[in-house]
The first five atom37 places (N, CA, C, CB, O) and aatype in JSON, in Angstrom:
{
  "aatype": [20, 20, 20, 20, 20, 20, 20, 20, 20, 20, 20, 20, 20, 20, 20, 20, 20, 20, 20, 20, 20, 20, 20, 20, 20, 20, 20, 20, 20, 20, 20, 20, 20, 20, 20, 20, 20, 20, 20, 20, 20, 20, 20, 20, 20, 20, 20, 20, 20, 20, 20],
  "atom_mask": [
    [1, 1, 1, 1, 1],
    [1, 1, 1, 1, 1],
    [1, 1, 1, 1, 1],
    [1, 1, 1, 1, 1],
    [1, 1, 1, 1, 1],
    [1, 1, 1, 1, 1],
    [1, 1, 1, 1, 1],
    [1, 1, 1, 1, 1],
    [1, 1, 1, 1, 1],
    [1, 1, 1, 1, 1],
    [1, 1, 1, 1, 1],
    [1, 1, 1, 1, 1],
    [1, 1, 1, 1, 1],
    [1, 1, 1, 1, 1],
    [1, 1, 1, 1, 1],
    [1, 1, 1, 1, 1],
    [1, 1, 1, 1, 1],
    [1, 1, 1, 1, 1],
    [1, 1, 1, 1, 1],
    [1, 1, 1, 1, 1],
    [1, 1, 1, 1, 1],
    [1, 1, 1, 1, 1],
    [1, 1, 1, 1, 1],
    [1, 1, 1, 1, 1],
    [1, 1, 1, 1, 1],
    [1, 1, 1, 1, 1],
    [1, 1, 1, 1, 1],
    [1, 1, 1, 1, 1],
    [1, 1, 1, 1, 1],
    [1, 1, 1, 1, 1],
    [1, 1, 1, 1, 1],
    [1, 1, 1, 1, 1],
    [1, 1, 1, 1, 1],
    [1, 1, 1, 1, 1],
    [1, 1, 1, 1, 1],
    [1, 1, 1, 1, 1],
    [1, 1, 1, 1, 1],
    [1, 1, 1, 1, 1],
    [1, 1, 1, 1, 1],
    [1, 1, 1, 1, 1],
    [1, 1, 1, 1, 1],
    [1, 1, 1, 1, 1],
    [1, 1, 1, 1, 1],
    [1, 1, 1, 1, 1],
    [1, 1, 1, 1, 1],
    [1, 1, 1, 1, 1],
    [1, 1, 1, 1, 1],
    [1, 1, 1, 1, 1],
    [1, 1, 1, 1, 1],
    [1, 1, 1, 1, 1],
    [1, 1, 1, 1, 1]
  ],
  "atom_positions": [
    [[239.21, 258.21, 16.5], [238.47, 258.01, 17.72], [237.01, 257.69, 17.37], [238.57, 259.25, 18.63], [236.32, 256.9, 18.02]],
    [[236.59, 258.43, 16.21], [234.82, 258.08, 15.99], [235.03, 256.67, 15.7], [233.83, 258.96, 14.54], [234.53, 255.91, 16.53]],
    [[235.6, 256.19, 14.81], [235.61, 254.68, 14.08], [235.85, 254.34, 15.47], [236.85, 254.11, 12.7], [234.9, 254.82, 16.08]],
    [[236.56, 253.81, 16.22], [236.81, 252.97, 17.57], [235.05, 253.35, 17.9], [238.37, 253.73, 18.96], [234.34, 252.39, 17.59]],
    [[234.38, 254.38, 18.38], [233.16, 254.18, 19.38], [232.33, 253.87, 18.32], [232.62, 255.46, 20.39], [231.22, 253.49, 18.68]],
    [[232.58, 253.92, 16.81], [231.13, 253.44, 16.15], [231.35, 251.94, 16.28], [230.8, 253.95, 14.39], [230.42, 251.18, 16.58]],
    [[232.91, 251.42, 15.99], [233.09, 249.94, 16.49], [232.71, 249.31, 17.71], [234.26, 249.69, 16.51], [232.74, 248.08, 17.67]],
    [[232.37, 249.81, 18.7], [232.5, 249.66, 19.86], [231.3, 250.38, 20.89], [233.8, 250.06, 20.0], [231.69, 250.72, 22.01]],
    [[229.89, 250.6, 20.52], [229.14, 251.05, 20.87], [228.52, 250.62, 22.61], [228.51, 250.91, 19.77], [227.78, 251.34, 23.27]],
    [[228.99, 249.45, 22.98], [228.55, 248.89, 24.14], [229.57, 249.45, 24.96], [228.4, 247.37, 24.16], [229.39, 249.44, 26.18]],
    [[230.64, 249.95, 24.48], [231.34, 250.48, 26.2], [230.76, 251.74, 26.24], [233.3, 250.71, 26.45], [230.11, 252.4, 25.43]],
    [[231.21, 251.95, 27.56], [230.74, 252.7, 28.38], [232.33, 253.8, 29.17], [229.8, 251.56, 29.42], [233.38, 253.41, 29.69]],
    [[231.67, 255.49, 28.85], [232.81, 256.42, 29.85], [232.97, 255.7, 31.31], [232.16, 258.2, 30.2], [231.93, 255.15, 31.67]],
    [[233.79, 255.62, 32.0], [234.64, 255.9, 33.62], [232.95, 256.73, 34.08], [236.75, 257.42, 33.6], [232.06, 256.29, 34.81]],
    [[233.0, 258.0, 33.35], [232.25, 259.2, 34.37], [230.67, 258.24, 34.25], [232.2, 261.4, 33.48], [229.86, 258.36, 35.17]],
    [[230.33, 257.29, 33.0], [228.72, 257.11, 32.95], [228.71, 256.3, 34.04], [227.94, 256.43, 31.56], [228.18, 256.65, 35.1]],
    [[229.42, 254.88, 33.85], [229.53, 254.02, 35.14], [229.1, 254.44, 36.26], [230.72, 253.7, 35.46], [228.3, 254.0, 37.08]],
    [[229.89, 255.6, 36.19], [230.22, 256.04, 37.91], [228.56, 256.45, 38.55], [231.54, 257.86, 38.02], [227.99, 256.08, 39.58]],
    [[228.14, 257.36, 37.44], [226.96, 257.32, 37.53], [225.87, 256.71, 37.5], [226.85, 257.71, 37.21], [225.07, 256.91, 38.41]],
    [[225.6, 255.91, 36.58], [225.13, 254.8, 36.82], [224.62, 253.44, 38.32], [225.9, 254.58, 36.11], [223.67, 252.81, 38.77]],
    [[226.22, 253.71, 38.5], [226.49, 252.7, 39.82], [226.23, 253.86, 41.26], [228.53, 251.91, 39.77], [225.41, 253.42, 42.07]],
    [[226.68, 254.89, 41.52], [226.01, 255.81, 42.78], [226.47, 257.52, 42.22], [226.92, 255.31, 44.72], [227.06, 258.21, 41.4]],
    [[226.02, 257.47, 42.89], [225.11, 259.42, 42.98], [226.69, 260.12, 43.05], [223.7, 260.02, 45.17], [226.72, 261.23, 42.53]],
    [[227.79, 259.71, 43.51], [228.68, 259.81, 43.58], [230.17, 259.7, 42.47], [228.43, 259.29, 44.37], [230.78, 258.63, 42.53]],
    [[230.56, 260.45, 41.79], [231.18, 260.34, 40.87], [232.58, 260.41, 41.25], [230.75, 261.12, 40.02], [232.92, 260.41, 42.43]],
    [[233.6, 260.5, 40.03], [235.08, 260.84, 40.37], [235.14, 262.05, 39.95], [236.22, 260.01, 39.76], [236.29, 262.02, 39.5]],
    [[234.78, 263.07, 39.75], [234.29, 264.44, 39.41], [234.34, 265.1, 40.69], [232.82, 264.5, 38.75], [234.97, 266.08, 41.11]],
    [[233.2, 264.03, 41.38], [233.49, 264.44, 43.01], [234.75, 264.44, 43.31], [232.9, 263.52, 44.06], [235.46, 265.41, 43.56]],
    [[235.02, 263.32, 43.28], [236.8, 262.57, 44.07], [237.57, 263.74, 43.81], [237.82, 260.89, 43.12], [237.94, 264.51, 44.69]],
    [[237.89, 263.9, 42.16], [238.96, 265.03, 42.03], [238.64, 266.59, 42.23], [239.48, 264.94, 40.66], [239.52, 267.43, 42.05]],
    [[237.4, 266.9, 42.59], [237.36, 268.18, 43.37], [237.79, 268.24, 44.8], [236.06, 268.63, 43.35], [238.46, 268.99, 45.5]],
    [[237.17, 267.2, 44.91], [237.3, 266.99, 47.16], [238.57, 267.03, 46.59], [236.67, 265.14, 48.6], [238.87, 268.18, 46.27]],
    [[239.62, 266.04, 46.28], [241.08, 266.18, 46.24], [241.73, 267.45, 46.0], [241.55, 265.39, 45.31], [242.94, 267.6, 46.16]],
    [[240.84, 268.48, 45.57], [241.71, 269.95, 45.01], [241.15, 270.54, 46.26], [241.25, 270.93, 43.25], [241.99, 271.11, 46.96]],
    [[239.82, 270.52, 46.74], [239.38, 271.68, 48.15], [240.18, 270.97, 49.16], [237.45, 271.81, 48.76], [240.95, 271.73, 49.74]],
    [[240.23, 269.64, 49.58], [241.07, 269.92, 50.87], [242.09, 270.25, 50.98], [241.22, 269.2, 51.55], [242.26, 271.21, 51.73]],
    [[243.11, 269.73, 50.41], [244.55, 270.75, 50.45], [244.61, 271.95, 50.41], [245.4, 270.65, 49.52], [245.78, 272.32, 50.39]],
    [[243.7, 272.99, 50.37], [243.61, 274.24, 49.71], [243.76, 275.49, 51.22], [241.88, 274.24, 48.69], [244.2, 276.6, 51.51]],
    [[243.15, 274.48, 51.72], [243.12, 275.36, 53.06], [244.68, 275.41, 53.67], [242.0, 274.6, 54.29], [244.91, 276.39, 54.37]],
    [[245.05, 275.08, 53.6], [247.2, 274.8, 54.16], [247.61, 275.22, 53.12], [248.17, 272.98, 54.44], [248.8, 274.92, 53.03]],
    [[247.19, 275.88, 52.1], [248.14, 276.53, 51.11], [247.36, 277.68, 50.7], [248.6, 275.6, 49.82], [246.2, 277.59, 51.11]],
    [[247.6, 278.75, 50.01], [247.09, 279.97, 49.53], [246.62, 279.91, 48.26], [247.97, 280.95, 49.58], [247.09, 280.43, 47.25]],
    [[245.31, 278.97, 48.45], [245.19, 278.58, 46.4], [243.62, 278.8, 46.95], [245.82, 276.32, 45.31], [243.15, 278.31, 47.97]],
    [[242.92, 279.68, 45.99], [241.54, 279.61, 46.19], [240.74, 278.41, 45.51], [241.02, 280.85, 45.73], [241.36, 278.13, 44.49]],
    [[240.15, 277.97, 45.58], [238.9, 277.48, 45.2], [237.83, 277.1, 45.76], [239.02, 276.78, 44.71], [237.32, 276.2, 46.43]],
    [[237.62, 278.33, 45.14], [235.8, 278.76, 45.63], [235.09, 278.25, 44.29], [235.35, 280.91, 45.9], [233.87, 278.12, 44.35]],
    [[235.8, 277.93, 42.95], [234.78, 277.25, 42.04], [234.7, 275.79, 42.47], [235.18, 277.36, 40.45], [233.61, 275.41, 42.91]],
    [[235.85, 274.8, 42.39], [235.64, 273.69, 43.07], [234.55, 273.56, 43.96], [236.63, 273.46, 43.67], [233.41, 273.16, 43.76]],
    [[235.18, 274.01, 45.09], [233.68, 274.13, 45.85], [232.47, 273.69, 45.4], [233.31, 275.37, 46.06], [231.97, 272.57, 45.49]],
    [[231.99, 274.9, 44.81], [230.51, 275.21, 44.78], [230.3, 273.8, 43.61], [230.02, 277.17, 44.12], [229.09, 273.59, 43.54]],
    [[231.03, 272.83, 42.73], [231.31, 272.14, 42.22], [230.74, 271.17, 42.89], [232.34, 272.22, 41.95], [230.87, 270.0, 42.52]]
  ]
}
């Protein structure tokens, strides 16, 4: 994996992009996706959340 990113120094993570491009990440996406279902089922997350 190091040899590929020392080859390959101009790409870029999914998560930098995301950042990069708005304030808004998929970090977000896949938390919102774990808190809303949560309420119709008996699964806490209260870390998500505060996430």
């Amino acid at each position: 994996m190091e040899a590929v990113a020392e080859r390959t120094p101009q790409n870029r993570s999914s998560m930098l992009q995301d950042v990069l491009r708005s304030p808004a990440t998929e970090f977000d996406s896949i938390n919102g996706a774990i808190v809303k279902p949560s309420g119709t089922v008996e699964v806490s997350t209260a870390n998500n959340r505060v996430l």
